[in-house]
N, C-alpha and C positions, 0 to 999 in steps of 0.2 A: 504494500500500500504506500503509493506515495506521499509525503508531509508535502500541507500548504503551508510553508513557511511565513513567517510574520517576523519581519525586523521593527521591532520598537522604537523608534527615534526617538519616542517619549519627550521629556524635556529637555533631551540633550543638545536641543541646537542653540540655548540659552539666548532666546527668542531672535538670533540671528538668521534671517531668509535666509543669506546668503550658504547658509552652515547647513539649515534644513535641507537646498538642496540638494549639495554636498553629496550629505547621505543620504541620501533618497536615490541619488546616481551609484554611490557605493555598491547600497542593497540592490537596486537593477541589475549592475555587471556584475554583481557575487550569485544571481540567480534565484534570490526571495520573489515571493509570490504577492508581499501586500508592502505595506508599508504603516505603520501606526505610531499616533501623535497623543496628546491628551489635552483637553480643552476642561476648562475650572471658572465658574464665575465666579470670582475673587471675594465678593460679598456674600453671595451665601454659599460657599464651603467651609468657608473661617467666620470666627467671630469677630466682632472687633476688638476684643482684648487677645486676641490673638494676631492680627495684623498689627496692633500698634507693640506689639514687643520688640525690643532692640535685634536688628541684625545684622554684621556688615554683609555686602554683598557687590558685587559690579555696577549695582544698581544704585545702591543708595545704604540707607542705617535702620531700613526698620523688615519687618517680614512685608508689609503692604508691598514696599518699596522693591521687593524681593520676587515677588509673585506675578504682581504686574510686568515687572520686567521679563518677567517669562512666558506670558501669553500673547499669544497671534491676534490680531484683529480678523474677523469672520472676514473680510477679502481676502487678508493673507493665507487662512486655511483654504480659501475658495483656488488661490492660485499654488497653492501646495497642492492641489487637488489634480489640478490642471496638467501640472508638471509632471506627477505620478502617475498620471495617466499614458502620457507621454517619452517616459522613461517603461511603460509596458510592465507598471505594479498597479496592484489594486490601492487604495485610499482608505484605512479606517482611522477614527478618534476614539478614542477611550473617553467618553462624558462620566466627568464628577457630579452631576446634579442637572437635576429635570430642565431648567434653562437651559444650557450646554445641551442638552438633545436637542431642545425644541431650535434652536439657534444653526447646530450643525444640519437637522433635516430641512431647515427654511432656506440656510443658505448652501448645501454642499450635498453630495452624492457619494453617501460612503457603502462599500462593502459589506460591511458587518457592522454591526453594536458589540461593542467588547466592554463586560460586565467585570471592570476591577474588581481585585479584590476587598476591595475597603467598599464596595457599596453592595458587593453580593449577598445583603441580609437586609436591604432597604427595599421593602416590598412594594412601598410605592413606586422607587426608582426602576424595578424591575419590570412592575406593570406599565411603565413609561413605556420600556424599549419595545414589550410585548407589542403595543398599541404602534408601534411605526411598522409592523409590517416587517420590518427587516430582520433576518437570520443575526441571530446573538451566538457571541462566544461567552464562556463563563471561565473565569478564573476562582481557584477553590483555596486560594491559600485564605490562611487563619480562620478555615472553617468549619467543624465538627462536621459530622458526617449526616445530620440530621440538620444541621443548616445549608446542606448540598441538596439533601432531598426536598426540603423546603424550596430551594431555589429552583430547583429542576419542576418541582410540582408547575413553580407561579410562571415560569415562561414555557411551559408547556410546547407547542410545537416552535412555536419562534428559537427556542434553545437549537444549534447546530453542534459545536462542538462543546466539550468539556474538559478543562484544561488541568492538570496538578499541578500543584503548583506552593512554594515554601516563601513565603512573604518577611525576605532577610534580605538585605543588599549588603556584601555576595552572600548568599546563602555556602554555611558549613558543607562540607563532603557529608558528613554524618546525619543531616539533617535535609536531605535533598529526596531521599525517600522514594524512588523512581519507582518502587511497586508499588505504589499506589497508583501507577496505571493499567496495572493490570486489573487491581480491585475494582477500579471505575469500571474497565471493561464488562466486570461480571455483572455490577448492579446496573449499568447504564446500557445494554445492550443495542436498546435501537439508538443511540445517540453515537456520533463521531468523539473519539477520545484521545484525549494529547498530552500536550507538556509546556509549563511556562516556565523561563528559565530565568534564575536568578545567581548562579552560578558563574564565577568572572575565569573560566577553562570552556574548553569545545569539550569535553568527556561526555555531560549529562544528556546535552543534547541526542548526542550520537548516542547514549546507554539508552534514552525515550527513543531513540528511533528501532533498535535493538525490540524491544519489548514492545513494538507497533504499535508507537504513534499515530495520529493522521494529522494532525498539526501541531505545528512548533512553534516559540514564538521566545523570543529575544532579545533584550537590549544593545543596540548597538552606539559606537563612538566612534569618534574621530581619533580623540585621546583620551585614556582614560585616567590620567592627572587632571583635565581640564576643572572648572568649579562644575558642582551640582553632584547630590547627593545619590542621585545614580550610576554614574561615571564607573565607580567601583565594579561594581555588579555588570556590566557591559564588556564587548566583543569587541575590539578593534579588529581583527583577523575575521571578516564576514566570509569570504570568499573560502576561506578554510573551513569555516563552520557547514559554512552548504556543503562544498562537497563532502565533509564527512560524514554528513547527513545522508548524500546521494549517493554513497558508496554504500554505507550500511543498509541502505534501502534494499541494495543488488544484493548484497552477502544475507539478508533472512531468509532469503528464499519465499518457499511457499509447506516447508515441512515436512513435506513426502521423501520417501526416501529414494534417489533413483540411481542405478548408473550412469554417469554421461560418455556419453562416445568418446570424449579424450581417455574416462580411463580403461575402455577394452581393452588397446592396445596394451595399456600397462600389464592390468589381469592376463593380457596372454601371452608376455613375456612371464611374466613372476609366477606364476599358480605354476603348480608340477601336478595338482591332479585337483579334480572338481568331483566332489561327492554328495554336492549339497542337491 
């Protein structure tokens, strides 16, 4: 089964166009499948005693001053849109809050609704994406297993894929937990099951493609010193991750056991007698 790859740009282009496109050309020539952003209305995700706390940043001294510096204006997501189009990747936002949908479906054409993990237990948020009509991804980190079936319940057919996923940037080796893809597999049967990666190595990717994946999804960078607190947990090496991805793909096979024609010849050099 082939992975629909998902390169996360997320925040990392710290609200530079320029940088956005950047990687969005990366993920094209490395062979990802989409491309995904996140959009946040600044006033209701945070409070205001949480925007006016101190913070430095490129931007200024407070968290306000931090946030806004990191959000696209809906034309700019429009021509983000446009560009990824045209680089021959699909276009998704990750929305923090019901504005952010309603903002991104008034003004942009995305692929999917991708259900962070920080809102996958916001029931209204989830009857949001149900109600656009468009195929949702779901992200399952920091979520009990009965707040997965809950989730699964409320987006019922709009749910596509279901993603594992360990909500640490980088997530521990120890803590990455990659069979829980297969447990998805068991209880989620009619739904597509993945892996979201928070891992700062190509291994896990490749170990979810290993244990059949169908989508992947990633943070990617340019640098991962640069500022912003995903940096860490991201892929500067795209092109390597896909094809490790694309190779693993070739080596599962399909589990049947067979001879192939390259090794008859072998067998009938080597064998001295066949009794079987």
């Amino acid at each position: 089964m082939k992975n629909y790859v998902i390169a996360e740009i997320g925040i990392n282009h710290n609200g530079d166009m320029n940088l956005a496109k950047k990687l969005i050309r990366n993920a094209a020539t490395a062979g990802c499948n989409a491309v995904k952003f996140q959009k946040r209305t600044i006033n209701e995700v945070y409070t205001k005693e949480e925007l006016d706390v101190p913070r430095d940043s490129p931007w200024g001294s407070t968290n306000r001053e931090q946030k806004e510096g990191l959000e696209f204006s809906l034309k700019e997501y429009k021509t983000l849109e446009n560009y990824s189009s045209e680089c021959g990747v699909d276009f998704i936002v990750s929305c923090w809050d019901i504005q952010s949908v309603n903002d991104i479906e008034n003004n942009c054409s995305v692929k999917y609704h991708k259900v962070a993990s920080a809102l996958a237990t916001d029931r209204q948020f989830l009857e949001k994406l149900k109600e656009t009509g468009k195929p949702v991804i779901l992200s399952t980190g920091m979520m009990t297993t009965a707040e997965i079936d809950s989730a699964v319940n409320i987006l019922g057919d709009s749910l596509e894929y279901i993603l594992a996923c360990t909500s640490t940037y980088p997530t521990k080796a120890e803590e990455m937990n990659l069979s829980h893809i297969s447990t998805l597999k068991i209880s989620y049967e009619n739904k597509k099951i993945g892996f979201s990666n928070h891992y700062n190595g190509l291994d896990a990717c490749i170990g979810a493609t290993a244990l059949g994946s169908e989508c992947i999804e990633f943070h990617i960078t340019h640098d991962r010193t640069a500022y912003g607190s995903d940096q860490p947990a991201s892929i500067e090496n795209v092109r390597g991750m896909v094809e490790g991805i694309r190779m693993m793909e070739q080596m599962v096979g399909d589990g049947r056991k067979v001879v192939y024609e390259t090794e008859k010849p072998i067998a009938a050099k080597l064998r001295k007698v066949n009794n079987v």
